[in-house]
C-alpha positions, 0 to 999 in steps of 0.5 A: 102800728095802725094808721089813725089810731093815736093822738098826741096831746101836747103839742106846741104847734103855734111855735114859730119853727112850724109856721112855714110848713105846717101842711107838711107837718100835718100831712106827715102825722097822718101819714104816721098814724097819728089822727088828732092833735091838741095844740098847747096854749102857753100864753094868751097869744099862743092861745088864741093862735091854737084856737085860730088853728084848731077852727081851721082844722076841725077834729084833727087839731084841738087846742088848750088855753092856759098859761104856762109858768114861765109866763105867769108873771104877766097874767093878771086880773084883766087877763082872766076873762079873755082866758076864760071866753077862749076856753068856753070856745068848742075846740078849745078841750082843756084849760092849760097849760098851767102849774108850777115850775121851780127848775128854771123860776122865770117867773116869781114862785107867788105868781105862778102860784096865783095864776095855777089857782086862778086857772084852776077856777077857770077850768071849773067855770068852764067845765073843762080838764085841766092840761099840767105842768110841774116841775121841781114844785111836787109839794106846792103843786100838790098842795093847790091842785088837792083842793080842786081836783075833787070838782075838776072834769079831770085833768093830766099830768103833762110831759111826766117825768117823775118816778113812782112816788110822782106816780102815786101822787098824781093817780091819787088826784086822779090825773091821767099821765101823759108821756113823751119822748123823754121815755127814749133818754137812758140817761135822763130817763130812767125813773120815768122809765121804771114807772111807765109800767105802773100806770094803769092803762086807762090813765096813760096817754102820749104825747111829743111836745113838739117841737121840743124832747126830739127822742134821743133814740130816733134815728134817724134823726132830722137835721133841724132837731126838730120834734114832730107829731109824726114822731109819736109812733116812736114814743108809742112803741117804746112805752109799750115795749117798757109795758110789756104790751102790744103796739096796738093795745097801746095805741087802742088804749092811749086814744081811748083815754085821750078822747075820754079825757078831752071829749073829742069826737071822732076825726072823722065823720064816719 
């Protein structure tokens, strides 16, 4: 894989296992290929820290502004503007992370449905993407998102786990789809893997969702069991492999979609 051509979209950077090493975690992601990072937003607190994040590291880190389902219970009407001022703000690219989870309910399912729509209409106001997550939730996310997906500025399926019929659903709305290392897991996996060929190439992208989904398949692995940004060389090979494609058709397609998707500008000047 060349050096600087991926991006990885997804990933949680404010999290606390990061907090003490982070120059080395960044250093290390370039070192690995990786040029660009979006940093996830799951509440306004981590929202605000990915924007914090992204202003001290122009055009290498971005962020999101959302909040995530397991934390929907806690937006409310007050909440909405403040969301909306952080994802105005320049290096803030996409609205989210924001959808429906079902598989562990943290929240009430009426509030997550509440809070998806009201994000749906910030990321309209605010002319930005959507970043998405979905889980055990197919038809009701299906459902909300159909009605704004016609005037969204595009959005992605965040961390795709699903199979080819998901697969279908969500190309239909026009998402992209991004994946991570839940593509290395033969056991958990392999409906993911079987429909990783049938994206087309100008919708995928990848992504580590670090610090979580370590790839099962690395090795070796860090003793911390910690998921990384430089770890996303690991994913690109094994989504091209599954493609049948080059590592560098991959990474030359994967980087293009992501800065098409997101507006990013170039990592550097030159």
């Amino acid at each position: 894989m060349s050096m600087s051509t991926l991006i990885d979209i997804g990933a949680n950077l404010t999290h606390e296992s990061f907090a003490r090493d982070l120059d080395a975690i960044l250093a290390r992601a370039a070192a690995a290929g990786v040029a660009q990072m979006i940093v996830t937003g799951a509440d306004l607190e981590s929202s605000r820290r990915a924007a914090q994040l992204a202003a001290l590291h122009p055009r290498v880190l971005h962020a999101t502004a959302g909040v995530h389902p397991h934390h929907a219970a806690g937006f409310d009407p007050a909440n909405r503007q403040e969301l909306y001022d952080l994802s105005a703000l320049a290096q803030t690219v996409a609205v989210g992370e924001c959808g429906l989870d079902y598989f562990r309910d943290l929240s009430p399912r009426e509030s997550q449905r509440r809070a998806f729509v009201a994000q749906l209409e910030i990321a309209l106001q605010a002319g930005k993407p959507v970043f998405l997550h979905e889980r055990d939730a197919h038809a009701d996310f299906v459902a909300i998102l159909q009605d704004f997906a016609p005037r969204l500025a595009g959005g992605v399926a965040h961390c795709f786990t699903g199979g080819a019929r998901e697969l279908e659903r969500y190309l239909a709305l026009g998402l992209s789809i991004g994946v991570t290392g839940w593509v290395c897991d033969e056991r958990r996996g392999m409906a993911l893997r079987e429909a990783v060929p049938l994206i087309p190439a100008d919708r995928l992208m990848i992504e580590t969702d670090a610090p979580y989904l370590l790839p099962r398949d690395l090795s070796p692995k860090p003793a911390s069991r910690r998921n990384e940004p430089a770890f996303l060389a690991h994913i690109a090979r094994a989504v091209a492999a599954l493609r049948g494609e080059s590592e560098a058709d991959l990474a030359v397609n994967s980087t293009r979609n992501a800065r098409r998707l997101f507006a990013l500008p170039a990592p550097t000047d030159s």
